[in-house]
SEKE-121203 format. One record per residue (C-alpha): x, y, z; residue in three letters; residue number from 1. Coordinates in steps of 0.1 Angstrom, whole numbers, plus 5000, padded with zeros to 4 digits. Each point is the difference from the previous one (the first is absolute). Layout:
// residues N
     xx     yy     zz   kevex   padren
      X      Y      Z     ALA      NUM
...
END
This chain:
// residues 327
     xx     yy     zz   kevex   padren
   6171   1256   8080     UNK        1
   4973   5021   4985     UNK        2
   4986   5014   5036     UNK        3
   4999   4963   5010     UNK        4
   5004   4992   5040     UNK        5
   5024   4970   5002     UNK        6
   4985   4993   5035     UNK        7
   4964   4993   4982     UNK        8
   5014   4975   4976     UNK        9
   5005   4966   5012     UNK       10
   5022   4976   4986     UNK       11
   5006   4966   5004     UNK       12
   5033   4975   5000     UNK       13
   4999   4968   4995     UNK       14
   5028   4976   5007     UNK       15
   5010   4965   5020     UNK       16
   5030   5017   5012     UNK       17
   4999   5021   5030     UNK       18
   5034   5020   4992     UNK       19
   4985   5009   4965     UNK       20
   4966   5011   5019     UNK       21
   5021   5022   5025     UNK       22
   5015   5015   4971     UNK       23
   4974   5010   4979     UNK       24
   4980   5013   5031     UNK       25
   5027   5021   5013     UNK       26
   5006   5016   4965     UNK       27
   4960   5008   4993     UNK       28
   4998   5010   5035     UNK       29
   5025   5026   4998     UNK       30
   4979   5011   4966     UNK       31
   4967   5008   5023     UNK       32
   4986   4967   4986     UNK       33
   4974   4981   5024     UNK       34
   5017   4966   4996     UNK       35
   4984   4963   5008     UNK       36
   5018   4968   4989     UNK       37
   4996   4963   4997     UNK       38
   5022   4970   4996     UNK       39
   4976   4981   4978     UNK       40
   4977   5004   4969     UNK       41
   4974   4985   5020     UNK       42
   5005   5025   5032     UNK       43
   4995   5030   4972     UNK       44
   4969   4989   4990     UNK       45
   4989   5000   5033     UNK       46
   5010   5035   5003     UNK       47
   4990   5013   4970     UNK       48
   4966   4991   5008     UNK       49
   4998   5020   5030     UNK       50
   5008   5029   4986     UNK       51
   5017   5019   4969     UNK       52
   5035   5005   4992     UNK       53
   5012   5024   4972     UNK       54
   5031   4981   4987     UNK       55
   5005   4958   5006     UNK       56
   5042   4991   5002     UNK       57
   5006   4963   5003     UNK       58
   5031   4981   4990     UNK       59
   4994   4976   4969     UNK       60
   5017   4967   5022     UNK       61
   4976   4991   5028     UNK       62
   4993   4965   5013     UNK       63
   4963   4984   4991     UNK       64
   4990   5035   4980     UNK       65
   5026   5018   4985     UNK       66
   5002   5041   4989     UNK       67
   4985   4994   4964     UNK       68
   4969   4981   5010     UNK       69
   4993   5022   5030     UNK       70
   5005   5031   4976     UNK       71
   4973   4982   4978     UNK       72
   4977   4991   5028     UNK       73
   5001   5036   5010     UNK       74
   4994   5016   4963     UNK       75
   4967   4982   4999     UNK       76
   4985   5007   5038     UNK       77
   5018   5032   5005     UNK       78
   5006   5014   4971     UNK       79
   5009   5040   5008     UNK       80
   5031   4987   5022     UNK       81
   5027   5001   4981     UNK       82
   5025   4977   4998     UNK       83
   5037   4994   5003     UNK       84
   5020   4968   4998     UNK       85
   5034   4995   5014     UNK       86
   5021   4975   4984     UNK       87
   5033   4984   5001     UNK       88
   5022   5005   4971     UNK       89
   4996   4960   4994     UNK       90
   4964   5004   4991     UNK       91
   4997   5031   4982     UNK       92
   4989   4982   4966     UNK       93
   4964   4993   5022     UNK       94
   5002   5035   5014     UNK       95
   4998   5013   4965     UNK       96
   4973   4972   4992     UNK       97
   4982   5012   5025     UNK       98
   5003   5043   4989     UNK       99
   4991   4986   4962     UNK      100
   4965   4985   5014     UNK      101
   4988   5030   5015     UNK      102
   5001   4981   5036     UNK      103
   5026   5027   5014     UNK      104
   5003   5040   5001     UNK      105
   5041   4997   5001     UNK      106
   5028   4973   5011     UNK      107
   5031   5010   5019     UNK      108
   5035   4972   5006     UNK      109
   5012   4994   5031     UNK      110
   5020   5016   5018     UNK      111
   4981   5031   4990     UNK      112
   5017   5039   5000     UNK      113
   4977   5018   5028     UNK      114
   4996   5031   4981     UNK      115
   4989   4978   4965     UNK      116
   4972   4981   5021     UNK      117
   4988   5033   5020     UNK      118
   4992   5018   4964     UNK      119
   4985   4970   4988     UNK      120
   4978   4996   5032     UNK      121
   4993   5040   4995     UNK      122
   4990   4993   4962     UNK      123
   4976   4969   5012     UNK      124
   4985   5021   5026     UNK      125
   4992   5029   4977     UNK      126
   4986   4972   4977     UNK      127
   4979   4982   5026     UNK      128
   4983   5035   5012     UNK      129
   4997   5012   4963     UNK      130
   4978   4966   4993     UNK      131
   4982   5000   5033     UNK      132
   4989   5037   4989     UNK      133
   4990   4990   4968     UNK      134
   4981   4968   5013     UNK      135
   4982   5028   5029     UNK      136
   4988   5021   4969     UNK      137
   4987   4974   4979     UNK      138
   4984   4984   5034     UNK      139
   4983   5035   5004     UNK      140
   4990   4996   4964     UNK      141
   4988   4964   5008     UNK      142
   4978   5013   5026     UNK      143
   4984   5029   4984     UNK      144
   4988   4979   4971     UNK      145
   4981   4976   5027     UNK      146
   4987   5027   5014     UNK      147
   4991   5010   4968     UNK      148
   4983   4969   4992     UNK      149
   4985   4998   5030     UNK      150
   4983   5035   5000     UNK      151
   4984   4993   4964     UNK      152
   4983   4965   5018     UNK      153
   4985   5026   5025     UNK      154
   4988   5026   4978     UNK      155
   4983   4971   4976     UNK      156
   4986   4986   5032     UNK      157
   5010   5008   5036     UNK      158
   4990   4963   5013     UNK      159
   5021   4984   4972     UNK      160
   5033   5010   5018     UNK      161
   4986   4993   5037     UNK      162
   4994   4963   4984     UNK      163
   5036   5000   4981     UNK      164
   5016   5011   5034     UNK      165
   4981   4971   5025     UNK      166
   5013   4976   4966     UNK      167
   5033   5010   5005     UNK      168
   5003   4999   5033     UNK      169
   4987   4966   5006     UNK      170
   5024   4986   4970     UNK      171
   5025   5016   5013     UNK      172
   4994   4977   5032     UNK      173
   4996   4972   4982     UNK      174
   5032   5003   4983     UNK      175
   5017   5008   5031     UNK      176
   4984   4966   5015     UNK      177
   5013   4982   4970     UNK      178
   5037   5011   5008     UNK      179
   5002   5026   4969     UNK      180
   5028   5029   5012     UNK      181
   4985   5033   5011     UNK      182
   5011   5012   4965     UNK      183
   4981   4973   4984     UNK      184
   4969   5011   5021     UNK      185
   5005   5035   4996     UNK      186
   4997   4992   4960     UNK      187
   4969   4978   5004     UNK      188
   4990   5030   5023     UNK      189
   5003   5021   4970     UNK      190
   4985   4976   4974     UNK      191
   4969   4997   5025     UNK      192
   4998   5040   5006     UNK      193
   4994   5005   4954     UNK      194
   4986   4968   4992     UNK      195
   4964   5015   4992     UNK      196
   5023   5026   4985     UNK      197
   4982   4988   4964     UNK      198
   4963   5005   5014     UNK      199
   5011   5041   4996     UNK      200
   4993   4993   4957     UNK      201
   4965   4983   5011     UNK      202
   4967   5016   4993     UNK      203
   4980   5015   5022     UNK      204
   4977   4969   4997     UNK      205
   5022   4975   5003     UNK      206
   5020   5015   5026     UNK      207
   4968   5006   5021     UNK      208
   4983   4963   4996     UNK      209
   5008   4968   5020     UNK      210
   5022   4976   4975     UNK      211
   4971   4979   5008     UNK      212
   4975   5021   4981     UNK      213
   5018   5008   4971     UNK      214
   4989   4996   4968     UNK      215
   5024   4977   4977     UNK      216
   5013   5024   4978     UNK      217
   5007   5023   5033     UNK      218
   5014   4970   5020     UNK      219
   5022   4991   4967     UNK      220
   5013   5043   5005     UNK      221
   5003   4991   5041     UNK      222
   5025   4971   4991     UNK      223
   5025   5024   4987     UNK      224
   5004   5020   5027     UNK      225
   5030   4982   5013     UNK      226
   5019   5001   4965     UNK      227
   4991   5040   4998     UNK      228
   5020   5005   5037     UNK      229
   5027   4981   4986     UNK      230
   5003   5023   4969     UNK      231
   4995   5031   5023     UNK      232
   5029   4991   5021     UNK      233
   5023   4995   4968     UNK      234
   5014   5035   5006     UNK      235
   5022   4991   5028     UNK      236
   5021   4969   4995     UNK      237
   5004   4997   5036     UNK      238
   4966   4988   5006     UNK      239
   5000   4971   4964     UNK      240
   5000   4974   5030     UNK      241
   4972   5019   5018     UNK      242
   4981   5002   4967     UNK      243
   5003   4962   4993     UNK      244
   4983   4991   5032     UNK      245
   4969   5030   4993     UNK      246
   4995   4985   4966     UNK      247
   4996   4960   5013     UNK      248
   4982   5009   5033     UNK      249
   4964   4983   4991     UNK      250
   5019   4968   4985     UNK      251
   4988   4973   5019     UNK      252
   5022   4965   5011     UNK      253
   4975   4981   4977     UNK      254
   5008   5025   4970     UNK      255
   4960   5013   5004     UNK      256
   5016   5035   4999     UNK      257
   5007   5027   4979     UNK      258
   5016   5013   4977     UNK      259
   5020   4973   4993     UNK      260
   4985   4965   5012     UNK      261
   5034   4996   5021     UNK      262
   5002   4973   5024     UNK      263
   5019   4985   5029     UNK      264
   5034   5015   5004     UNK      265
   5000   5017   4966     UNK      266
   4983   5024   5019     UNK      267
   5027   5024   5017     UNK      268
   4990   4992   5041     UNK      269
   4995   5041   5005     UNK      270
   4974   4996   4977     UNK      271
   4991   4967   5019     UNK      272
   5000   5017   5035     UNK      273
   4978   5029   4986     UNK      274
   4975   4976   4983     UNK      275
   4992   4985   5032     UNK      276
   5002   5036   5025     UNK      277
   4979   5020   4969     UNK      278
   4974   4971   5003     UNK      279
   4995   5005   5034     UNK      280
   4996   5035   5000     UNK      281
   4974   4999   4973     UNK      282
   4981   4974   5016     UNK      283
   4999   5021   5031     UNK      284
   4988   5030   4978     UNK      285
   4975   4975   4985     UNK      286
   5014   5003   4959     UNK      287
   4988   4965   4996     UNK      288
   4966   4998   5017     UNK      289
   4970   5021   5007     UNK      290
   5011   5005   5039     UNK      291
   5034   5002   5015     UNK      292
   5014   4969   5015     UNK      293
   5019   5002   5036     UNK      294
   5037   4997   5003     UNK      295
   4995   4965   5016     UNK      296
   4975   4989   4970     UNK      297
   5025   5017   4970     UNK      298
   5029   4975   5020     UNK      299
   4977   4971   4995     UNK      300
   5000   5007   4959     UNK      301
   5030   5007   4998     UNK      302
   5012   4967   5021     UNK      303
   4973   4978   4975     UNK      304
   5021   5013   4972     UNK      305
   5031   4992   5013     UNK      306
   5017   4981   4974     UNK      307
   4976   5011   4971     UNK      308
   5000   5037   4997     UNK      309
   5028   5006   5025     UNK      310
   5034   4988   5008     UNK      311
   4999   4976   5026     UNK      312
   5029   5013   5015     UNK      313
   4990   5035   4997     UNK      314
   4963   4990   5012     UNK      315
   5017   4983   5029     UNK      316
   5022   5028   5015     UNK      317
   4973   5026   4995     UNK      318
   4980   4978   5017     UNK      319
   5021   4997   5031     UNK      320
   5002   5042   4997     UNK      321
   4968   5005   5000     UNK      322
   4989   4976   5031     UNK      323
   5023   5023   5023     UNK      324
   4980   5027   4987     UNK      325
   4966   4984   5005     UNK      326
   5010   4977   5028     UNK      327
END
């Protein structure tokens, strides 16, 4: 198995009948495999999202879900298990439906031949660990360009990332109040970490001078700084969803903002979650006055423009964050 350990690779069968679990564990087992199972699609799920399994078998006939949905279900969350479908020889025409739509790595009949399903688990298992290698070295990749990114914010200005990593932080526990998935939050984490990514391509000047004090034609340059971080971040396609929310993070609920004049929900709510957190910060670092305001007087502007410049339900939940904070 290409220097693979079977007892690091962790399978798991899916199937309402007991007998046809015994089976399959007592086959794998005997391969070295770690082997978990479940008697329904539901009961999968549940273990799939406590931890990560190399190679999914289920059969296709299962009460409430059967093997094709679950084997769909799975593709989308987990998509680096592979997945095999046992099937009766009665519904073979869906098995093959199911192979032609991408939703399934390879579909075996019932009853199977022991030594056919063992080198078709081997082949699945090779392909799971070549993917989950490839998916490490483009995560690696992923990494190094924020790090990237985020080095070029401190050598333009060493307090523009310290401000880009309190902005993350607190969207990212706004998003996590809101219900978002750690993924999700980790993303808007991301999107908060570069979203003055733009200000890099600002002048001297402009970079150095409250928005409040700039010129027109300066503040007109300013308003572009959110498009520019989008464009930067155009190199890696992983991060197009990450870009969308840097570009629309000073639109406003009222469609005040920039650089589009987008309102309401046609604002993307990262972008909405960031508008209110980046407002917050900069009217602790006094951006928009002559002196900074406290935390407890930038709450009370942002609260008066609840509904106006922010989302209300955005405004409301960073809100409730921020009074455990200040409590």
């Amino acid at each position: 198995m290409e220097n693979l350990d079977a007892t690091q690779c962790k399978i798991l069968c899916v199937d309402d009948e007991t007998n046809i679990l015994s089976s399959l564990r007592r086959m794998l087992s005997l391969e070295g495999y770690q082997v978990t199972t479940a008697q329904s699609g539901a009961a999968a799920l549940e273990l799939m999202a406590q931890s990560a399994f190399d190679v999914l078998i289920s059969d296709m006939r299962m009460p409430q879900m059967d093997g094709a949905q679950l084997l769909s279900l799975v593709r989308q969350k987990y998509p680096l298990t592979v997945r095999i479908l046992l099937t009766g020889a009665a519904d073979v025409n869906s098995a093959i439906a199911a192979v032609n739509e991408g939703e399934i790595f390879r579909f075996m009949t019932k009853p199977w031949n022991d030594a056919e399903l063992i080198d078709v688990v081997k082949t699945a298992v090779l392909q799971s660990h070549r993917e989950r290698e490839k998916e490490a070295k483009l995560r690696s990749s992923y990494v190094s360009s924020l790090k990237a990114f985020s080095g070029l914010m401190a050598l333009r200005r060493p307090d523009l990332l310290s401000h880009s990593r309190r902005v993350a932080q607190l969207a990212r526990r706004v998003a996590r109040g809101m219900g978002w998935s750690e993924s999700q939050a980790q993303e808007l984490y991301i999107a908060g970490l570069l979203h003055d990514l733009g200000k890099i391509g600002l002048s001297d000047r402009i970079l150095n001078t409250k928005y409040i004090e700039l010129p027109l034609g300066d503040a007109k340059v300013y308003r572009k700084h959110g498009e520019m971080g989008q464009n930067s971040l155009k190199i890696l396609s992983e991060l197009d969803e990450v870009g969308r929310i840097v570009r629309s993070h000073h639109e406003y609920f009222d469609g005040s903002g920039y650089p589009d004049k987008l309102a309401g929900e046609d604002i993307a709510l990262g972008a909405r979650i960031l508008a209110v957190v980046e407002a917050f910060e900069e009217l602790v670092a006094g951006e928009y006055s002559s002196t900074p305001h406290t935390p407890k007087e930038a709450l009370k502007v942002i609260a008066s423009n609840r509904g106006k410049l922010f989302c209300p339900t955005v405004c409301d939940v960073f809100l409730a964050q921020m009074a455990v904070l200040f409590q």
